[in-house]
Chimera marker file (.cmm) of the C-alpha trace (Angstrom):
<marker_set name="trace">
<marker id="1" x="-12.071" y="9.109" z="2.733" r="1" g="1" b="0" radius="0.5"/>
<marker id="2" x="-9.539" y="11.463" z="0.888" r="1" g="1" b="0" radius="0.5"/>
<marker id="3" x="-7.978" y="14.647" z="2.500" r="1" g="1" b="0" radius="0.5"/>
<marker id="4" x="-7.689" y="17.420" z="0.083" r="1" g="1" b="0" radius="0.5"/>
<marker id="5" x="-6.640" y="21.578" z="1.101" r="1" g="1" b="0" radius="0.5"/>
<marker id="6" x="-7.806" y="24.806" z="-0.027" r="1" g="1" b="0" radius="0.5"/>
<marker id="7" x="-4.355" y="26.501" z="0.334" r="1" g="1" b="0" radius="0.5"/>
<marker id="8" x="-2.752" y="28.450" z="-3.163" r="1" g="1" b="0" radius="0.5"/>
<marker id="9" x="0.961" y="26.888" z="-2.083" r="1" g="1" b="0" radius="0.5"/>
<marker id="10" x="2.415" y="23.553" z="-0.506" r="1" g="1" b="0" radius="0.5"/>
<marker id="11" x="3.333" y="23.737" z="2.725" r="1" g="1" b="0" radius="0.5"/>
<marker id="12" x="6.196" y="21.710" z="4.517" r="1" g="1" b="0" radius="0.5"/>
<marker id="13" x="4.886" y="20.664" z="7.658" r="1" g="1" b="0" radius="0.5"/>
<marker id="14" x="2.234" y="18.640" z="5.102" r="1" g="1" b="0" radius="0.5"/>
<marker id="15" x="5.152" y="16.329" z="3.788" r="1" g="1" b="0" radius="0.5"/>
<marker id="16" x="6.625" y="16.016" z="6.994" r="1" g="1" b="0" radius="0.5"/>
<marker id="17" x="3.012" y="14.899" z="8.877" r="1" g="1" b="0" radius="0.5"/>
<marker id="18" x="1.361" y="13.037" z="6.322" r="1" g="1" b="0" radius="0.5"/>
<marker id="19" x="3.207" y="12.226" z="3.475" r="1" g="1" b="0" radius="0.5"/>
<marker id="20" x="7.305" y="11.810" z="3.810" r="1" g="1" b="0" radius="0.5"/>
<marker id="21" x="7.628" y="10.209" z="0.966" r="1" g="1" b="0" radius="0.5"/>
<marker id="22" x="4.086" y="10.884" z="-0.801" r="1" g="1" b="0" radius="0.5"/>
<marker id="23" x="2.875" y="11.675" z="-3.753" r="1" g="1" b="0" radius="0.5"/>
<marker id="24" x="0.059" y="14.617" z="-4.074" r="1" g="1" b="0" radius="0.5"/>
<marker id="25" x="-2.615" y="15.486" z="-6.497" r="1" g="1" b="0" radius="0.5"/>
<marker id="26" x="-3.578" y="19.453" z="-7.236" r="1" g="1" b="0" radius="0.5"/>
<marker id="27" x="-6.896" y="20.404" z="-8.214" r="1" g="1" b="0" radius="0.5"/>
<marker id="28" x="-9.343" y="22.804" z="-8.082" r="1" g="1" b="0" radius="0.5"/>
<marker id="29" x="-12.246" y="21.124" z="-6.144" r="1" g="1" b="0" radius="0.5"/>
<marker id="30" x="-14.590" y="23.027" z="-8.512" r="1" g="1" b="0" radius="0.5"/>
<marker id="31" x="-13.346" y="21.170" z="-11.356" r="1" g="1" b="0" radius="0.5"/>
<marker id="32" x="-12.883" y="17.607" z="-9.103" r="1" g="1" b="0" radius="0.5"/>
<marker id="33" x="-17.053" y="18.363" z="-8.316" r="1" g="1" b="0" radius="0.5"/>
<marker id="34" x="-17.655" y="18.457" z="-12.047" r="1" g="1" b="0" radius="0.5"/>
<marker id="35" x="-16.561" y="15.076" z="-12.981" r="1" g="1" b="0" radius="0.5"/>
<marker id="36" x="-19.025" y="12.724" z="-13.927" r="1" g="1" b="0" radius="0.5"/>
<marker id="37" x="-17.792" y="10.014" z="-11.649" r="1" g="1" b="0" radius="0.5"/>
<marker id="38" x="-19.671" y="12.202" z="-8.737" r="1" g="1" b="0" radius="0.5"/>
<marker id="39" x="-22.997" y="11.706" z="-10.220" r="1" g="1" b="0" radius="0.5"/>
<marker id="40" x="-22.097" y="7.926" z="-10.357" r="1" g="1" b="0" radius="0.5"/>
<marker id="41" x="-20.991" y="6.975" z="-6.490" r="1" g="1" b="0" radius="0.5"/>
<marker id="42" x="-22.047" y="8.755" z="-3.216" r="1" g="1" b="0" radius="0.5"/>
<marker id="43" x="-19.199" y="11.075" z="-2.989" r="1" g="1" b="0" radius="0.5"/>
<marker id="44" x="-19.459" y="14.236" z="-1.354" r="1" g="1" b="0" radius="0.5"/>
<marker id="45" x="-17.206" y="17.027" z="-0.210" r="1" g="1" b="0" radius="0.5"/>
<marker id="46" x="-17.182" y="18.685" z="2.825" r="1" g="1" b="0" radius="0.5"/>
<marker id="47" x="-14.772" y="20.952" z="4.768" r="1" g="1" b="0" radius="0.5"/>
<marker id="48" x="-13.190" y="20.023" z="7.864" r="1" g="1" b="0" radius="0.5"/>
<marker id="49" x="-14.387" y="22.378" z="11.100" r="1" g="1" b="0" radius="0.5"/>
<marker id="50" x="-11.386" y="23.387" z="13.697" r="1" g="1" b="0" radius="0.5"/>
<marker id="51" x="-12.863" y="23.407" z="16.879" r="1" g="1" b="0" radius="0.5"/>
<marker id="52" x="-11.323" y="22.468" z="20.462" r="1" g="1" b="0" radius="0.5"/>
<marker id="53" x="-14.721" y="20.835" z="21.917" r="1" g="1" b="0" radius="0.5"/>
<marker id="54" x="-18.048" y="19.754" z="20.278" r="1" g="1" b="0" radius="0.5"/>
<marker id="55" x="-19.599" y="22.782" z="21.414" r="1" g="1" b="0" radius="0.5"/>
<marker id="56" x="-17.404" y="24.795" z="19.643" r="1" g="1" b="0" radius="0.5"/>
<marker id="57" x="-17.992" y="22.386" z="16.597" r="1" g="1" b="0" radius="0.5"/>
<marker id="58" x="-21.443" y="22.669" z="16.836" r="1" g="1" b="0" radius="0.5"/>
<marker id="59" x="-21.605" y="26.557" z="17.607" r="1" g="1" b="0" radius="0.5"/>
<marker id="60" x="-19.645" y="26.619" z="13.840" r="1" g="1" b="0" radius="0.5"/>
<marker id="61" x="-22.615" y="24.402" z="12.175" r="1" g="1" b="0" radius="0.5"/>
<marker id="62" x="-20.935" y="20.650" z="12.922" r="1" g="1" b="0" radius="0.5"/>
<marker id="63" x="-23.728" y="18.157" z="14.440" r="1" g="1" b="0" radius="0.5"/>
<marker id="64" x="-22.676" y="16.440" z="17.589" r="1" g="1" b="0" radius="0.5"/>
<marker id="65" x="-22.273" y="13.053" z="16.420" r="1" g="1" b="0" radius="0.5"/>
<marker id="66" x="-24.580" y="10.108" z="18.247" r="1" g="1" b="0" radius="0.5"/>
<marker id="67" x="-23.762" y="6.597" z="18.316" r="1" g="1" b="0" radius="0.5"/>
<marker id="68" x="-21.201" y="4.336" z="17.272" r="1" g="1" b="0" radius="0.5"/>
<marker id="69" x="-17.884" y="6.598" z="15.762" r="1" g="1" b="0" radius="0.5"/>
<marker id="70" x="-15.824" y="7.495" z="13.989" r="1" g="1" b="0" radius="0.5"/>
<marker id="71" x="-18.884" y="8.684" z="11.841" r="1" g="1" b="0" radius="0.5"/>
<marker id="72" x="-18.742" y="11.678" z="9.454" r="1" g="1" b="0" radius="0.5"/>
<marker id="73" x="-19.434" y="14.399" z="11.944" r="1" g="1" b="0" radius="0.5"/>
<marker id="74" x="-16.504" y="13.061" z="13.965" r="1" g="1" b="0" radius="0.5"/>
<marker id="75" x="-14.460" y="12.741" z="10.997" r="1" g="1" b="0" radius="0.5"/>
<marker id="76" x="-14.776" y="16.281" z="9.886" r="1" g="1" b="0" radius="0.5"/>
<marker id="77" x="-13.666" y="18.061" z="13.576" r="1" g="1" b="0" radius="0.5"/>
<marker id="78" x="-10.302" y="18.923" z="14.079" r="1" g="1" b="0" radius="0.5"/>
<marker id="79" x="-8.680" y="20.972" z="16.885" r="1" g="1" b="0" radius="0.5"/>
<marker id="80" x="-7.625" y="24.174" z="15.949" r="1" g="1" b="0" radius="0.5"/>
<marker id="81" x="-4.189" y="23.781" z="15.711" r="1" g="1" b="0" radius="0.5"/>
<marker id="82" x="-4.489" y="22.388" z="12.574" r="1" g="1" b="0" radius="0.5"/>
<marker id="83" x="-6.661" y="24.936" z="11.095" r="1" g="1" b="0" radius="0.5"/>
<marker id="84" x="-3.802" y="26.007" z="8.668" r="1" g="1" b="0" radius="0.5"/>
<marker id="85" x="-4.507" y="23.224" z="6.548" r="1" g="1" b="0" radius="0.5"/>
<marker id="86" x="-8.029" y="24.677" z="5.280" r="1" g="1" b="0" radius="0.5"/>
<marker id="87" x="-8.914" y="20.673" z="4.841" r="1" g="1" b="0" radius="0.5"/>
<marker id="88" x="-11.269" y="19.825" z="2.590" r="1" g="1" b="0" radius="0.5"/>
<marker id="89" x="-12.315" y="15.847" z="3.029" r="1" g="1" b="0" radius="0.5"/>
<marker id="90" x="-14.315" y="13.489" z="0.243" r="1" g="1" b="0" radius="0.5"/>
<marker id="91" x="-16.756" y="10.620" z="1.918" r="1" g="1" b="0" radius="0.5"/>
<marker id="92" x="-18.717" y="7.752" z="0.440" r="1" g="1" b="0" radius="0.5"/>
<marker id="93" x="-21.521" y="6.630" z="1.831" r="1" g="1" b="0" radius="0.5"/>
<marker id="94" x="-23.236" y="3.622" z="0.240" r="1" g="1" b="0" radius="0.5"/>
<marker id="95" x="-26.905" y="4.724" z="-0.692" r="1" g="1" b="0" radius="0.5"/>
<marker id="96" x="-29.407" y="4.193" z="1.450" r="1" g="1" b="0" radius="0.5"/>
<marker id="97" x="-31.815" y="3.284" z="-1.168" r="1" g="1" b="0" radius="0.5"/>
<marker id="98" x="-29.433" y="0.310" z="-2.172" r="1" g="1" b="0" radius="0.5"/>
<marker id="99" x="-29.007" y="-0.835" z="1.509" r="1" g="1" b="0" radius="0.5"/>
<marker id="100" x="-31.734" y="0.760" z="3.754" r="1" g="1" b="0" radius="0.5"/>
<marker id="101" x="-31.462" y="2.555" z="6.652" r="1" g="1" b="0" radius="0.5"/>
<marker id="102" x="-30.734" y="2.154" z="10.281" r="1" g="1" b="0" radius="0.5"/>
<marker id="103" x="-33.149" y="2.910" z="13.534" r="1" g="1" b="0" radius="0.5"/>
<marker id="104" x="-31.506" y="4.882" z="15.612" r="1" g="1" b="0" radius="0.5"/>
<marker id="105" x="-34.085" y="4.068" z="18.078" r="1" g="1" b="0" radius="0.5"/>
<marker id="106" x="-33.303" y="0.644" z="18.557" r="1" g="1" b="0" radius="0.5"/>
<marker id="107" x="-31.629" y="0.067" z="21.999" r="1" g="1" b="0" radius="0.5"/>
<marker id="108" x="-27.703" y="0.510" z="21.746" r="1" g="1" b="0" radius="0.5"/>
<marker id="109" x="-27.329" y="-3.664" z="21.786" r="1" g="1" b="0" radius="0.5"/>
<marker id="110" x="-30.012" y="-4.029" z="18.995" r="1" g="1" b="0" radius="0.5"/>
<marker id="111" x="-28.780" y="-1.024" z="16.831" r="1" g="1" b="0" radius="0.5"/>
<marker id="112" x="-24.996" y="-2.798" z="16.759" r="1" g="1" b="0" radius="0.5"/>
<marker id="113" x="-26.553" y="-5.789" z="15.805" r="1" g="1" b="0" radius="0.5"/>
<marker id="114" x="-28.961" y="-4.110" z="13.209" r="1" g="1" b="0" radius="0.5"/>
<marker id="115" x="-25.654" y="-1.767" z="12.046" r="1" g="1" b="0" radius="0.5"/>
<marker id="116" x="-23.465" y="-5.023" z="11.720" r="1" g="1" b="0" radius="0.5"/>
<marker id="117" x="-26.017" y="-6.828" z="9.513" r="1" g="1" b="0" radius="0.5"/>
<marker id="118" x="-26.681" y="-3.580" z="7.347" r="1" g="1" b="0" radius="0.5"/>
<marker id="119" x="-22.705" y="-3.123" z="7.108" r="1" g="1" b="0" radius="0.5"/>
<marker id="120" x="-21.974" y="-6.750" z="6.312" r="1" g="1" b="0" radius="0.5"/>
<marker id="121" x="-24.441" y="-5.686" z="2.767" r="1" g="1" b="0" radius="0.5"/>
<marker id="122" x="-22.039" y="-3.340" z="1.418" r="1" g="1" b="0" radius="0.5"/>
<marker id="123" x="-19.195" y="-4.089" z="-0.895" r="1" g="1" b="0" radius="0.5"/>
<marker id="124" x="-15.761" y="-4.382" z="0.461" r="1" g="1" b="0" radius="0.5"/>
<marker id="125" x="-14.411" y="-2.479" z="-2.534" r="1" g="1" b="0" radius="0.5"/>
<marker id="126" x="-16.573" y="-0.091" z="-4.424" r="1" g="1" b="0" radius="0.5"/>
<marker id="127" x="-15.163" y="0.940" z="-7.959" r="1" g="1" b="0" radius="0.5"/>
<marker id="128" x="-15.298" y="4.372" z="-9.217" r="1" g="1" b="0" radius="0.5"/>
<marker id="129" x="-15.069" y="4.717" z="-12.615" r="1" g="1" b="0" radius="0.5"/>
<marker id="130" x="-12.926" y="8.264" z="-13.424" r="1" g="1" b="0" radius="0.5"/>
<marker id="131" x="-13.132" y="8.553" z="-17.449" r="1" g="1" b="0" radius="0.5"/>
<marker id="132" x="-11.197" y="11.934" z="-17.369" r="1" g="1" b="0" radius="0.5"/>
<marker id="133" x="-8.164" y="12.917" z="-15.691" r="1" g="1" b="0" radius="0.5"/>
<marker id="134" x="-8.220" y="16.609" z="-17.350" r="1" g="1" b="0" radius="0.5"/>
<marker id="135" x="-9.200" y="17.908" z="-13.178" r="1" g="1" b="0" radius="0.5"/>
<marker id="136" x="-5.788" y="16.941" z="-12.622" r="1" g="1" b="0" radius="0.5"/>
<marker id="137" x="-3.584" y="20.317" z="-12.751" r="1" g="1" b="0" radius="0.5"/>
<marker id="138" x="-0.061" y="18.767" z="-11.215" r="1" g="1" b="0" radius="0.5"/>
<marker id="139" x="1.337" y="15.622" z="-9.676" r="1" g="1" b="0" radius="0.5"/>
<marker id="140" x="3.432" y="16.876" z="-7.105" r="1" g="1" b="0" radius="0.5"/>
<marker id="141" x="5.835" y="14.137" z="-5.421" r="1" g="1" b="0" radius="0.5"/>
<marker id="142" x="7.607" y="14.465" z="-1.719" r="1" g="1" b="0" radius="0.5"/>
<marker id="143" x="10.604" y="16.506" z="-1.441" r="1" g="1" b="0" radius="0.5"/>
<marker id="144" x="12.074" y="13.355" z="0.868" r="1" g="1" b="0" radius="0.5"/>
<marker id="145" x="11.256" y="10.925" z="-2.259" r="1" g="1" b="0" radius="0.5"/>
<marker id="146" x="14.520" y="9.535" z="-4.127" r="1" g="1" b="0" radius="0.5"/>
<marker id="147" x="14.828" y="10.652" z="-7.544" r="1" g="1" b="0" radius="0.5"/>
<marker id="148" x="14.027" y="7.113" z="-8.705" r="1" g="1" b="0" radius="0.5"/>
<marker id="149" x="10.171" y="7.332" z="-7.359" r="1" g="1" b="0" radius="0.5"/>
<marker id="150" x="10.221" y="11.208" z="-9.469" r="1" g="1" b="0" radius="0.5"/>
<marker id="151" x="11.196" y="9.871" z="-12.736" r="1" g="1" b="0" radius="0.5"/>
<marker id="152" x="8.694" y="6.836" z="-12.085" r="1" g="1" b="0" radius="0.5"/>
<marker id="153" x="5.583" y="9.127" z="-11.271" r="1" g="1" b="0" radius="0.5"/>
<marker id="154" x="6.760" y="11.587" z="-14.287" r="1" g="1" b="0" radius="0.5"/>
<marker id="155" x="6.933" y="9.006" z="-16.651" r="1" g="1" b="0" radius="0.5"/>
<marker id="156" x="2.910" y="7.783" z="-15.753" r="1" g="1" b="0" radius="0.5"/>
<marker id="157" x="1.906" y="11.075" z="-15.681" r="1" g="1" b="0" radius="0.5"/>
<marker id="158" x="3.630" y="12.168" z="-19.255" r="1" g="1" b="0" radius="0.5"/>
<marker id="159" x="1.106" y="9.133" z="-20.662" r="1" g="1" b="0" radius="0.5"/>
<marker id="160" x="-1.968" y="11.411" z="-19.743" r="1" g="1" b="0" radius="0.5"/>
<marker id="161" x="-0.382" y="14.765" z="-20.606" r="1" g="1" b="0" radius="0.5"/>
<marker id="162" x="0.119" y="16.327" z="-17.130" r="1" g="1" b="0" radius="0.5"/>
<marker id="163" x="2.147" y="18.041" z="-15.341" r="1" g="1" b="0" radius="0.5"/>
<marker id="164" x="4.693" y="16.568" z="-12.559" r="1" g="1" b="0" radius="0.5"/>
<marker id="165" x="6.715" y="18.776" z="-10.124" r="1" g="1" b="0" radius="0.5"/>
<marker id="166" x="9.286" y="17.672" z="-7.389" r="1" g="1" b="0" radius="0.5"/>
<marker id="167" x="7.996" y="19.631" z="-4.024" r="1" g="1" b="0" radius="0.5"/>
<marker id="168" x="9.261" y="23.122" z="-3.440" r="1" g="1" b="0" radius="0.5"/>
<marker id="169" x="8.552" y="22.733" z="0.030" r="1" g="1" b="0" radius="0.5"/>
<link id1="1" id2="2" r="1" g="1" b="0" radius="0.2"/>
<link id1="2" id2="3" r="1" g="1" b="0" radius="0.2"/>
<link id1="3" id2="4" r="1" g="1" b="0" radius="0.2"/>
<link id1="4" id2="5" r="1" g="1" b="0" radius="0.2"/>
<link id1="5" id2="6" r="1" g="1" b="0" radius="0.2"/>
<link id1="6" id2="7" r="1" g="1" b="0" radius="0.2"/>
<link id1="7" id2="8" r="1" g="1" b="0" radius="0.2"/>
<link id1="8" id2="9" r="1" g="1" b="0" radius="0.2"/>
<link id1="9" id2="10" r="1" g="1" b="0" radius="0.2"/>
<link id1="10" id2="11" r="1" g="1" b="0" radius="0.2"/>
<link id1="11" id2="12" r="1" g="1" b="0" radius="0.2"/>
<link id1="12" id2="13" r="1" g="1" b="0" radius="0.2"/>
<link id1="13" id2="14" r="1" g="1" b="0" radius="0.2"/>
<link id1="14" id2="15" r="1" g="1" b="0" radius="0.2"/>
<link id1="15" id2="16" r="1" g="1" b="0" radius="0.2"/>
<link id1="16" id2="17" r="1" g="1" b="0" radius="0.2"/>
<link id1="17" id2="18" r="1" g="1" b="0" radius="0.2"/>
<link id1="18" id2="19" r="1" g="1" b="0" radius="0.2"/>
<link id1="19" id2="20" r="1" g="1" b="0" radius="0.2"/>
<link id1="20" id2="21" r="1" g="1" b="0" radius="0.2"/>
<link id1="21" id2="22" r="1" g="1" b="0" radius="0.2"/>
<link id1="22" id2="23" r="1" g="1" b="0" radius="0.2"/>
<link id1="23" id2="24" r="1" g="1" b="0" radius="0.2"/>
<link id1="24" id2="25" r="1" g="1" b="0" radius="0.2"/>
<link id1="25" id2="26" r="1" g="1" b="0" radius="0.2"/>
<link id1="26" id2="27" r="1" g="1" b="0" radius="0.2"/>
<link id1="27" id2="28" r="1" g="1" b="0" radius="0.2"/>
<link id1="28" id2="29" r="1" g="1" b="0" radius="0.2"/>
<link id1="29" id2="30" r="1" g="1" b="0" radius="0.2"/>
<link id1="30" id2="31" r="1" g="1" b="0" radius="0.2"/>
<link id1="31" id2="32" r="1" g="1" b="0" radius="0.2"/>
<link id1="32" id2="33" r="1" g="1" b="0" radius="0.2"/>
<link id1="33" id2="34" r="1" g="1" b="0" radius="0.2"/>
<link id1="34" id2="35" r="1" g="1" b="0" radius="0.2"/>
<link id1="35" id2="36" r="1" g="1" b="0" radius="0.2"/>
<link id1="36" id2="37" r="1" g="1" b="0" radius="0.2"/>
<link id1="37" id2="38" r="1" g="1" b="0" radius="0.2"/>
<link id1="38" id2="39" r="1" g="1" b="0" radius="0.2"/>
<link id1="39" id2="40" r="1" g="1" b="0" radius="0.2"/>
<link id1="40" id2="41" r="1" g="1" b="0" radius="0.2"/>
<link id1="41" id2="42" r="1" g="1" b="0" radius="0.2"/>
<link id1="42" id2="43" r="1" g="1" b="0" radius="0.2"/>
<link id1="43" id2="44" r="1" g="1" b="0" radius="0.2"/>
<link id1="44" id2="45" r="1" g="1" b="0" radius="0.2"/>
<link id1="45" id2="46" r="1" g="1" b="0" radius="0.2"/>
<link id1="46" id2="47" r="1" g="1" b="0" radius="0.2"/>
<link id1="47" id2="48" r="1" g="1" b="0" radius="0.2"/>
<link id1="48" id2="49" r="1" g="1" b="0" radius="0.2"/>
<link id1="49" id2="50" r="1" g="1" b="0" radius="0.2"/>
<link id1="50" id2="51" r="1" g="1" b="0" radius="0.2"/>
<link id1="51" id2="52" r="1" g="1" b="0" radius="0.2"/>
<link id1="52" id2="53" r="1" g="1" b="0" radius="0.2"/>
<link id1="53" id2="54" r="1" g="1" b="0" radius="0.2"/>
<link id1="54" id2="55" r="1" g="1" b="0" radius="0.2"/>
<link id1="55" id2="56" r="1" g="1" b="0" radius="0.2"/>
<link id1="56" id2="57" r="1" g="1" b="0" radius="0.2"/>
<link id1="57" id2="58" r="1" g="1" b="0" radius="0.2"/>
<link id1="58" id2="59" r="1" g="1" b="0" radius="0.2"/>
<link id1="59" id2="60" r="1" g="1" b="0" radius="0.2"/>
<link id1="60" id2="61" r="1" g="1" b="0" radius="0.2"/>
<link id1="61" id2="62" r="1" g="1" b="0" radius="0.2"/>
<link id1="62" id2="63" r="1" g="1" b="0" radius="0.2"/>
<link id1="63" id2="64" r="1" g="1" b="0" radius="0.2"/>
<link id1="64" id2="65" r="1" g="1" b="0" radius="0.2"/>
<link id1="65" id2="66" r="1" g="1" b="0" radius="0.2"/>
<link id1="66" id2="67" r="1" g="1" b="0" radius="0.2"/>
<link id1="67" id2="68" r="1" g="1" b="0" radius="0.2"/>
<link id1="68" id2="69" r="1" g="1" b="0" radius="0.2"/>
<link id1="69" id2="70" r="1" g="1" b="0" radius="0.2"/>
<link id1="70" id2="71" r="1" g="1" b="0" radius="0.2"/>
<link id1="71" id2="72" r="1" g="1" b="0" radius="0.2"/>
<link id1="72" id2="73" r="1" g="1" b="0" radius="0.2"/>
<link id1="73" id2="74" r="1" g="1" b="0" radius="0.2"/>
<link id1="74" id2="75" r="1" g="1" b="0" radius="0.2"/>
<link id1="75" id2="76" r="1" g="1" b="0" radius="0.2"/>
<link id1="76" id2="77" r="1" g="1" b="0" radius="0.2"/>
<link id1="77" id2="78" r="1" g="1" b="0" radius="0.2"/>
<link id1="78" id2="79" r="1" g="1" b="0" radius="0.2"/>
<link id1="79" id2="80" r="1" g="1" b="0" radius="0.2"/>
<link id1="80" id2="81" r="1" g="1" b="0" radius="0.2"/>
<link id1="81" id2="82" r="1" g="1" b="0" radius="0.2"/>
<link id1="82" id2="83" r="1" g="1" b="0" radius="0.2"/>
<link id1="83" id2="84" r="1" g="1" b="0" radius="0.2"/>
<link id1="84" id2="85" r="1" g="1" b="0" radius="0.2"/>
<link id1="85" id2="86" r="1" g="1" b="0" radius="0.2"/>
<link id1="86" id2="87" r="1" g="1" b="0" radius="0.2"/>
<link id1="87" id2="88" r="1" g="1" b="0" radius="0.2"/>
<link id1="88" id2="89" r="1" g="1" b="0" radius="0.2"/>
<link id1="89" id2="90" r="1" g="1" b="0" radius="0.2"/>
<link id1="90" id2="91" r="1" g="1" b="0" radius="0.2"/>
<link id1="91" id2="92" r="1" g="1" b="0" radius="0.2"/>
<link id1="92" id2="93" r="1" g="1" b="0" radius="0.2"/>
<link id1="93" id2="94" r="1" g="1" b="0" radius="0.2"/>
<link id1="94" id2="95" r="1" g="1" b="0" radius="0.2"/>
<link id1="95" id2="96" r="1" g="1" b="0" radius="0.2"/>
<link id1="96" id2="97" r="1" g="1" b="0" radius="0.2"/>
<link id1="97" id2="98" r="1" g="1" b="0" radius="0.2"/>
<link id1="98" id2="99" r="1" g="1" b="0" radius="0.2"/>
<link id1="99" id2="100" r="1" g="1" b="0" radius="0.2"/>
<link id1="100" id2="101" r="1" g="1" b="0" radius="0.2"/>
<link id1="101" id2="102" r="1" g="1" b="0" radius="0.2"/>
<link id1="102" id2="103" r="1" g="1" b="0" radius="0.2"/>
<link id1="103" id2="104" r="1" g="1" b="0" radius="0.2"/>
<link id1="104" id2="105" r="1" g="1" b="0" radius="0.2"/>
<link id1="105" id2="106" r="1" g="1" b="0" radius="0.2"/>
<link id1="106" id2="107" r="1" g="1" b="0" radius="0.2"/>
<link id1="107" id2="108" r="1" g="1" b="0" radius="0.2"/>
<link id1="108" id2="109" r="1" g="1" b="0" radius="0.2"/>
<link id1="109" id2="110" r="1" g="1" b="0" radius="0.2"/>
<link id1="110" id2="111" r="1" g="1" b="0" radius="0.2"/>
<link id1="111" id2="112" r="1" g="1" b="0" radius="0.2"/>
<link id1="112" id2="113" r="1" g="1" b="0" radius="0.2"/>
<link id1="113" id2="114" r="1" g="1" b="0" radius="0.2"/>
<link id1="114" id2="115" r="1" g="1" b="0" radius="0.2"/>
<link id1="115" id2="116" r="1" g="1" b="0" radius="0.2"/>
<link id1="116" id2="117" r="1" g="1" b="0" radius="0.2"/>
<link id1="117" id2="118" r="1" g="1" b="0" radius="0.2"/>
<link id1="118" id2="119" r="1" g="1" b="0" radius="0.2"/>
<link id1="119" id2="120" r="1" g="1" b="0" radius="0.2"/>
<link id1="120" id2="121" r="1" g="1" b="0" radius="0.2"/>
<link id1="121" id2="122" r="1" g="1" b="0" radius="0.2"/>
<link id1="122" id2="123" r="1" g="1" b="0" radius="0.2"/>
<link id1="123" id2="124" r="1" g="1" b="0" radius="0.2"/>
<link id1="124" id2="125" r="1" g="1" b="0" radius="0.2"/>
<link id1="125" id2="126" r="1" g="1" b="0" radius="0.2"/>
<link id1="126" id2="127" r="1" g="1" b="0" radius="0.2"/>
<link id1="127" id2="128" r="1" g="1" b="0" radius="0.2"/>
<link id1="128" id2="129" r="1" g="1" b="0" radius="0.2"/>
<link id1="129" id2="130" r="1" g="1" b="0" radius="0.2"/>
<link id1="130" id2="131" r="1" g="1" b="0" radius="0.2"/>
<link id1="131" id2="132" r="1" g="1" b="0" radius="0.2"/>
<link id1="132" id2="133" r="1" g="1" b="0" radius="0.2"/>
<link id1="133" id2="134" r="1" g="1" b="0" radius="0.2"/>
<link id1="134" id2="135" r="1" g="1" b="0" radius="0.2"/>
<link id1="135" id2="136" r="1" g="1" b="0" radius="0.2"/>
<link id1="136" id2="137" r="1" g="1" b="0" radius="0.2"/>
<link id1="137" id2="138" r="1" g="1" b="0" radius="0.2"/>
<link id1="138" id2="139" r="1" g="1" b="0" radius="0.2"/>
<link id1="139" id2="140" r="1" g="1" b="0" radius="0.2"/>
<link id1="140" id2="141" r="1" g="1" b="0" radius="0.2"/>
<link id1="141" id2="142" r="1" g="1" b="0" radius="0.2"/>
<link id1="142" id2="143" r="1" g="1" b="0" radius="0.2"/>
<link id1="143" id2="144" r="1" g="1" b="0" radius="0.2"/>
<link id1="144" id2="145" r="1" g="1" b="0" radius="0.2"/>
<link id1="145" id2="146" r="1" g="1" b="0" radius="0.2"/>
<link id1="146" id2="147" r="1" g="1" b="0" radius="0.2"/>
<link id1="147" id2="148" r="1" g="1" b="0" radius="0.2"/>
<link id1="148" id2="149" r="1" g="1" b="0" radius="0.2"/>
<link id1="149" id2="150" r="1" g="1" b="0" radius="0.2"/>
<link id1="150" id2="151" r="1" g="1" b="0" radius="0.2"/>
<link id1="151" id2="152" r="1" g="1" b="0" radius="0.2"/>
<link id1="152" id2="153" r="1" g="1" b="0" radius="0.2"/>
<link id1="153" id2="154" r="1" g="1" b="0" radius="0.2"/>
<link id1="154" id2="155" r="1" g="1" b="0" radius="0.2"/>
<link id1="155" id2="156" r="1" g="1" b="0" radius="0.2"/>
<link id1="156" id2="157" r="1" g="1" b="0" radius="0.2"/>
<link id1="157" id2="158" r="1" g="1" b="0" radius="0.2"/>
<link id1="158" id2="159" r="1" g="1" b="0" radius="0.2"/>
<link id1="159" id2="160" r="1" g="1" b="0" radius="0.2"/>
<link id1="160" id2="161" r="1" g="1" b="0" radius="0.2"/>
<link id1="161" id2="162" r="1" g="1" b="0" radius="0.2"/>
<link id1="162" id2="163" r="1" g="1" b="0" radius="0.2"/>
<link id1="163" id2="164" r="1" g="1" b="0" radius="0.2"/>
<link id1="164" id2="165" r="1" g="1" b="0" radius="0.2"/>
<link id1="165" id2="166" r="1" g="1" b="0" radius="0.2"/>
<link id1="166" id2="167" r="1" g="1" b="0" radius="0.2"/>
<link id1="167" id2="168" r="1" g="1" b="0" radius="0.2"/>
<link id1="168" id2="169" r="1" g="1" b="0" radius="0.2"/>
</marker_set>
């Protein structure tokens, strides 16, 4: 899974919570949907619904989520405190075509079994091929990075002609 936001600037409290000494990517997720590598893996996009309780999530369109978790309904709730952060969140899901699917009517001990056996199918790592990296508008590193981790990103980045910022936050 990969966290993206919808906001126009950076905002500090994202350093400090998630990445202190990170380095982020800006795009337009128009442009990161166009890519061909989306046809070629089961990625999809989906924005993150701030809600309190799962009736509130499900009052704004999110499906209670049944069974084992964390699942992608349960993945995509967050309380409202952090609805600030307009999160936008990628998810594979290996196709079912390739690996079947699961009957959620089997009895909770046969399902884990069944889900264990259907999980134990898919590849630890799956590659995704990204030919392009012209979605890319700016690598932005942490404002608590040293300078040495800057120049090191900036000098990667310069061999694809982008862009590469220090924060402003």
């Amino acid at each position: 899974m990969q966290c993206w936001h919808r906001a126009e600037d950076e905002h500090s409290a994202f350093w400090r919570i998630y990445g202190h000494r990170g380095v982020a990517v800006q795009a337009s997720i128009s442009d990161l949907q166009e890519q061909s590598f989306w046809k070629n893996c089961s990625l999809r996009g989906e924005d993150v619904v701030y809600a309190n309780t799962w009736a509130e999530a499900e009052k704004k369109g999110l499906r209670v989520p049944q069974g084992i978790t964390p699942n992608r309904s349960a993945m995509r709730r967050k309380r409202r405190a952090f609805s600030w952060e307009s999160e936008w969140r990628i998810f594979h899901t290996p196709p079912t075509t390739k690996y079947g699917v699961l009957d959620g009517r089997l009895p909770a001990h046969e399902y884990e079994i069944a889900r264990n056996e259907w999980r134990s199918k898919w590849p630890e790592d799956e590659e995704i091929g990204i030919d392009s990296v012209s979605w890319v508008q700016k690598v932005v590193v942490a404002p608590a990075s040293p300078r040495w981790v800057f120049e090191s990103v900036a000098c990667v980045v310069r061999r694809h002609d982008l862009k590469c910022a220090p924060s402003t936050s």
